[in-house]
C-alpha positions as CSV (number, residue, x, y, z in Angstrom):
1,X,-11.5,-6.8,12.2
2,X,-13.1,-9.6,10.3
3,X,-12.2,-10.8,6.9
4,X,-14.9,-12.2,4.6
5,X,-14.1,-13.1,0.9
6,X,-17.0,-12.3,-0.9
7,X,-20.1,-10.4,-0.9
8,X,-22.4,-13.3,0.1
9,X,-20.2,-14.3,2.7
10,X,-21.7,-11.1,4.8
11,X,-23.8,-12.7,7.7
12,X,-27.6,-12.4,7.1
13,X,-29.6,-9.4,8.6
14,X,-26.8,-7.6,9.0
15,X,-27.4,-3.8,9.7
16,X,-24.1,-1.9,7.9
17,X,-22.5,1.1,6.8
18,X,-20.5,-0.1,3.3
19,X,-17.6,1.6,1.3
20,X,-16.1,0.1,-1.8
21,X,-12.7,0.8,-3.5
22,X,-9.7,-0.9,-4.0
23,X,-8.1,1.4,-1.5
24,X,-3.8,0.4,-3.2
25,X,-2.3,2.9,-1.3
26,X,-4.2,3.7,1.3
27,X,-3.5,7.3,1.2
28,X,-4.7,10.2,3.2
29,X,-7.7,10.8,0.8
30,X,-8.5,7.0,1.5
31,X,-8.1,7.2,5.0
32,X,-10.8,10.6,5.3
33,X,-13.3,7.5,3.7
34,X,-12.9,5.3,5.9
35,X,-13.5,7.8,8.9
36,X,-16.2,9.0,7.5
37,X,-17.5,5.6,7.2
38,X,-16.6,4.9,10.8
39,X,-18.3,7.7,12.4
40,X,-21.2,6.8,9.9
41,X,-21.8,3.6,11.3
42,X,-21.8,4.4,14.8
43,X,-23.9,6.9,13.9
44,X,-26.4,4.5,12.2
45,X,-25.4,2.1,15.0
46,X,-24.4,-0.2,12.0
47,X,-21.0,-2.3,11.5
48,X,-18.5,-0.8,9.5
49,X,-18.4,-2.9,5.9
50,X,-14.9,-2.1,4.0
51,X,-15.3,-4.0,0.3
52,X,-12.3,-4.1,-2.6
53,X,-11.8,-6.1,-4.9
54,X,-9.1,-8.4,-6.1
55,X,-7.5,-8.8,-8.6
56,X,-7.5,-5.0,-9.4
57,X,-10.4,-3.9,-11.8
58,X,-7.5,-2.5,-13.9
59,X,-6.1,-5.8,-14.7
60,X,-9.7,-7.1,-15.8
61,X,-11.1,-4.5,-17.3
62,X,-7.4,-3.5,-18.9
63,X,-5.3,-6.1,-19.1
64,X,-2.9,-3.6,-16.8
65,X,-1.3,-4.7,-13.5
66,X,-0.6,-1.7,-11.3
67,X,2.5,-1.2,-9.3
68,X,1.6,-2.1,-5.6
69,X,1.4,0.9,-3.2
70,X,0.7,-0.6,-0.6
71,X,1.3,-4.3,0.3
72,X,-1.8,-6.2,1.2
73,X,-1.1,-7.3,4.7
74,X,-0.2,-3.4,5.3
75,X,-3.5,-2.4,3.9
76,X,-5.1,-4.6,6.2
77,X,-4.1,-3.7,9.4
78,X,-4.1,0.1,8.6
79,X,-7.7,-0.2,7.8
80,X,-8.7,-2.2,11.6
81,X,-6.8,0.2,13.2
82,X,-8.7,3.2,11.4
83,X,-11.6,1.4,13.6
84,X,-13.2,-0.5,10.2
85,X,-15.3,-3.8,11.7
86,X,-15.4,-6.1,8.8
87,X,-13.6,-6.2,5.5
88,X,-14.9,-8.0,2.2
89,X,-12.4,-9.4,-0.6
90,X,-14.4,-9.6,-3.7
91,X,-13.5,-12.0,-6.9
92,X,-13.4,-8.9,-9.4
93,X,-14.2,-10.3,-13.4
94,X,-15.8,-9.3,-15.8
95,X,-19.4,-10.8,-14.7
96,X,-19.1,-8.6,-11.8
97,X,-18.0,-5.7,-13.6
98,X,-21.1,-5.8,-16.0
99,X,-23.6,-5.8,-13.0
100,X,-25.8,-2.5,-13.4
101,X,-25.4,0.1,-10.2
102,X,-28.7,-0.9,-8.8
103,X,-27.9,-4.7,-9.6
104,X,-25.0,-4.4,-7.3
105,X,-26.8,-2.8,-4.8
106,X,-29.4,-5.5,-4.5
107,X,-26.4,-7.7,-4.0
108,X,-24.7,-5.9,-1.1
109,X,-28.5,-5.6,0.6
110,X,-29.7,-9.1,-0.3
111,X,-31.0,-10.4,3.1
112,X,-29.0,-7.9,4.8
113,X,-30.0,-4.2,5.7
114,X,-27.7,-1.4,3.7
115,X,-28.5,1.5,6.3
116,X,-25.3,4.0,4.6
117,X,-22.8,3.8,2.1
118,X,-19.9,6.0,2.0
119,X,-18.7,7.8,-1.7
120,X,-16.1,10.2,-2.6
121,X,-17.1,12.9,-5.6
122,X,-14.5,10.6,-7.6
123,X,-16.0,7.5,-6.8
124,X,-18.1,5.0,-9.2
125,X,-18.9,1.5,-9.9
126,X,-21.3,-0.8,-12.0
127,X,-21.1,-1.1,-15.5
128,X,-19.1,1.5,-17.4
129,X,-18.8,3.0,-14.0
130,X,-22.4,4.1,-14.4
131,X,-22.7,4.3,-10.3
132,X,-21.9,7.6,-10.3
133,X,-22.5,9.8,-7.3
134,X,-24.8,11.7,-9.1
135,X,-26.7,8.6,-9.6
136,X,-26.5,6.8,-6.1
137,X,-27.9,10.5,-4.8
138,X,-31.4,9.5,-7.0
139,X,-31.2,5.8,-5.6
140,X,-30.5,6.1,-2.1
141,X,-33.9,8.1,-1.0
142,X,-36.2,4.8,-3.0
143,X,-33.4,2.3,-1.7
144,X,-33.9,3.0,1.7
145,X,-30.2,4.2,2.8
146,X,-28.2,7.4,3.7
147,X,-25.7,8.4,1.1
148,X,-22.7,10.6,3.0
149,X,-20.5,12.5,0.7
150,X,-16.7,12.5,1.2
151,X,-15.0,15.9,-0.8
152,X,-11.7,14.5,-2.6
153,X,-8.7,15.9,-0.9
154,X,-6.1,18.1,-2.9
155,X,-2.7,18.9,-1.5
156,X,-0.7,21.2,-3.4
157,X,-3.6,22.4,-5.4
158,X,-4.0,18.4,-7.3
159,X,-6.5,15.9,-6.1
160,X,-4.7,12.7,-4.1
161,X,-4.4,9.6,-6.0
162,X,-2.7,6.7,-6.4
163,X,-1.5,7.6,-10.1
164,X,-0.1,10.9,-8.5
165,X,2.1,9.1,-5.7
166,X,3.1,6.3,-8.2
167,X,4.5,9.5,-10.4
168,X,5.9,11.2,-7.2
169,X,7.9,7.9,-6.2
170,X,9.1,6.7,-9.4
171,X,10.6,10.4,-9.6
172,X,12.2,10.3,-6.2
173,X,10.2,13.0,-4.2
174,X,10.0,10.9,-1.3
175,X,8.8,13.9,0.7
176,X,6.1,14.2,-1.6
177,X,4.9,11.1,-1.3
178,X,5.0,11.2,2.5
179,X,2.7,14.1,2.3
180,X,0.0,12.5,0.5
181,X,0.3,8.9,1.8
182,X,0.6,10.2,5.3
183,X,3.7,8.2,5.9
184,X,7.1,7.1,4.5
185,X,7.0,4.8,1.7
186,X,7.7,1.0,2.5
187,X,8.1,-2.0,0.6
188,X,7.1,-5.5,2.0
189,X,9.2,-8.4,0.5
190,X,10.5,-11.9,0.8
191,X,14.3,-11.9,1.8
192,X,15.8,-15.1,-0.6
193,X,19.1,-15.7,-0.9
194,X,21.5,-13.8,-3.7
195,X,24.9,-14.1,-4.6
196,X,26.7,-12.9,-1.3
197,X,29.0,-10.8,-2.6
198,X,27.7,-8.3,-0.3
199,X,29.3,-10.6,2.5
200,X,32.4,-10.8,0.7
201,X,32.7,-6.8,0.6
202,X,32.1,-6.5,4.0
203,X,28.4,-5.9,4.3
204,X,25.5,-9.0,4.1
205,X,22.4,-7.2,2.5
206,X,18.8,-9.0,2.8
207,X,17.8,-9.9,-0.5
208,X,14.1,-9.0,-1.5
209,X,11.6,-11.0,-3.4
210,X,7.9,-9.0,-4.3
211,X,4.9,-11.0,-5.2
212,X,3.7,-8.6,-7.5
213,X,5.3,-5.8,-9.3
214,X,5.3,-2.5,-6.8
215,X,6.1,0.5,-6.9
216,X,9.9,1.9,-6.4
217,X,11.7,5.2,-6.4
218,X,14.8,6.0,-8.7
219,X,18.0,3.7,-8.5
220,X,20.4,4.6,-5.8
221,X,21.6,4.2,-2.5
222,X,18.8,5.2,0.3
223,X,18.6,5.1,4.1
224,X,16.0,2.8,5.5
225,X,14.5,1.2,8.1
226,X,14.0,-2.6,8.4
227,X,11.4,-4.3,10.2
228,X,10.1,-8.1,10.5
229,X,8.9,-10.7,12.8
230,X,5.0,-11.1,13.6
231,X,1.8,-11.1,11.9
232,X,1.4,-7.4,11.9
233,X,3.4,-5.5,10.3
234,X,3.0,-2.3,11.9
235,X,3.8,-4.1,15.0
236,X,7.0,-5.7,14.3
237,X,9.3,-7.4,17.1
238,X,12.5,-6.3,15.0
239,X,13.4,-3.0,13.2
240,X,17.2,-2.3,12.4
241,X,18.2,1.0,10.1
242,X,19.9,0.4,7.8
243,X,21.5,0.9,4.4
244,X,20.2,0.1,0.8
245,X,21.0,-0.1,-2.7
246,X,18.0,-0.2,-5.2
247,X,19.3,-1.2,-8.5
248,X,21.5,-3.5,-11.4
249,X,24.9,-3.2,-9.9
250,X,26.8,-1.9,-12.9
251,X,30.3,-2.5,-11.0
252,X,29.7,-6.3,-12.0
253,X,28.4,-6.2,-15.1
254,X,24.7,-5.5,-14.4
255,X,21.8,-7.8,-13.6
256,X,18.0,-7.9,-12.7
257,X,17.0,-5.0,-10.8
258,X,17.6,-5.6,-7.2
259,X,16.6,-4.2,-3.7
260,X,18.9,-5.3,-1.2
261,X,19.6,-4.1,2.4
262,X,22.2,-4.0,4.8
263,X,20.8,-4.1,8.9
264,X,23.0,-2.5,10.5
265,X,24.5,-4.5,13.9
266,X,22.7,-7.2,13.3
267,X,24.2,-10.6,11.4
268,X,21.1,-13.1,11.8
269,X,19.4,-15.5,9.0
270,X,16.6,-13.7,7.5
271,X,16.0,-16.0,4.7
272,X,12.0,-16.8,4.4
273,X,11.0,-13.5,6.5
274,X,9.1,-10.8,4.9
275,X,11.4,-7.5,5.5
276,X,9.3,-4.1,5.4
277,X,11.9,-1.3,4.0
278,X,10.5,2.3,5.1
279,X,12.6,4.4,2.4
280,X,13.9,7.6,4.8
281,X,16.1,9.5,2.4
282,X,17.9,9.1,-0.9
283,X,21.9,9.8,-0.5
284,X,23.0,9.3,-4.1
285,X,22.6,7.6,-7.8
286,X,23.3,4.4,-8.8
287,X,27.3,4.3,-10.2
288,X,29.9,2.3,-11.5
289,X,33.0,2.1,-9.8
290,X,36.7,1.3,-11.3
291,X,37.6,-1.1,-8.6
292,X,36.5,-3.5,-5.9
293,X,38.3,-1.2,-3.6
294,X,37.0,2.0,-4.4
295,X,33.3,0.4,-4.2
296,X,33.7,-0.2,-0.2
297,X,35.0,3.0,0.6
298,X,32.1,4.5,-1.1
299,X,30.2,2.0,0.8
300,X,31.8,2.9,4.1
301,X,30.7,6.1,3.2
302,X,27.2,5.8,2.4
303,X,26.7,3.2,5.4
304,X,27.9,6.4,7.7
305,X,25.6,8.6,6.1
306,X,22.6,6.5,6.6
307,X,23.4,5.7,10.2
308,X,23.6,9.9,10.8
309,X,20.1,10.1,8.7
310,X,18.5,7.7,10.8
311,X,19.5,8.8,13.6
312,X,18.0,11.9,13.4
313,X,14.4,10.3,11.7
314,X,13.1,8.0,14.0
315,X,9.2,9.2,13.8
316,X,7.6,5.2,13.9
317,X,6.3,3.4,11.4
């Protein structure tokens, strides 16, 4: 898959089939898009034209940041391997966002032939989000290009969004949000160092660092699986379960909130790698123990548990 950033960075005469979103989770209502728009370009015999938009519309248009769902390089290579040719990174501001449907439009086709763009009943764009489908469905016949309609997918009788698996997560239905992302939850951070006092109990835990704010489930203690290594992250050369404690660590006194893994059988330097945790199951809530002592038999205990969990829930990434 090629990567362009920006718009006019698409080649000249280019015959293509376009969808536009910001796509953060990349969830299975996403994912019935961008097959649509696959089999729409090879029907067109077009190339496949994936745009988003950075930073999120949200933070431009309302000063909000969403949690991340999905990191980017995740996002990335689950849309090429959905079969998408090229993928456009647009500078999202507020110029952009005052561009008139048609005025956006006459961008994407500029020099270029727009034979099919691909919409979901939820989505819009333009000014005021004045692109509505109803409105594309009046512009596509004059504009010259086939408009193909995606339903919105609802599972459990409510439509899949973002919104309704950041809720899910932050609630702790992790078997929730597997149904509607089509996958376990994962986090991709930098491992930095911390304070070691896992080592000192017993059990080394990779540290992580996020970018940007994302999106976590309840404090606790979960089993996970670790991967790392290569430029693809759903093709790892290492994967390890493991153990992991999402939280402030009330037994010393609190702190920042922290996600920190143990790997299990594995005592390497991960410092500078970026760690994917796949969250498998929650085992418990976050407590605060009496002792130092008390605090590794529990953590005996939870280790255990997570290695029968995993062992029992290897599906892939």
């Amino acid at each position: 898959m090629i990567r362009v950033d920006a718009i006019d960075g698409l080649p000249p005469g280019l015959r293509m089939s376009a969808t536009l979103g910001v796509f953060d989770g990349l969830h299975r209502g996403h994912e019935e898009i961008l097959e649509r728009l696959v089999e729409l370009a090879r029907e067109q015999r077009s190339t496949s034209v994936v745009i988003t938009f950075e930073p999120h519309p949200e933070t431009v248009l309302r000063g909000v940041e969403p949690l991340l769902l999905c990191d980017p390089a995740e996002r990335l290579a689950r849309i090429a391997r959905l079969g998408v040719e090229t993928f456009v990174v647009q500078r999202f501001d507020r110029a952009f966002a005052d561009q008139s449907p048609e005025a956006f439009l006459h961008l994407l086709g500029a020099g270029r032939d727009l034979a099919g763009l691909v919409m979901s009943s939820e989505s819009a764009f333009g000014h005021d989000r004045e692109g509505t489908l109803e409105r594309i469905r009046l512009i596509a016949p004059v504009a010259g290009f086939e408009l193909a309609e995606v339903p919105s997918l609802s599972l459990g009788g409510e439509r899949v969004s973002s919104t309704r698996i950041r809720n899910v997560i932050e609630a702790g239905r992790l078997g929730e949000a597997r149904r509607l992302l089509g996958r376990r939850y994962a986090v991709i951070g930098e491992v930095v160092p911390g304070d070691r006092r896992g080592r000192d109990l017993g059990y080394p835990t990779a540290n992580l660092f996020f970018d940007a704010p994302v999106t976590l489930p309840p404090n606790g203690v979960y089993a996970v699986r670790a991967s790392w290594g290569g430029e693809d992250p759903l093709a790892p050369r290492h994967v390890a379960d493991s153990v992991a404690s999402l939280g402030v660590r009330p037994t010393f006194g609190g702190g920042a909130r922290l996600l920190e893994a143990h790997l299990f059988d594995f005592d390497g330097d991960l410092y500078g790698q970026r760690l994917r945790v796949e969250f498998v199951r929650r085992q418990r809530g976050e407590r605060r123990f009496g002792s130092v002592d008390e605090l590794i038999v529990q953590m005996d205990r939870d280790a255990a548990r997570a290695r029968e969990i995993l062992g029992r829930s290897f599906d892939g990434p």
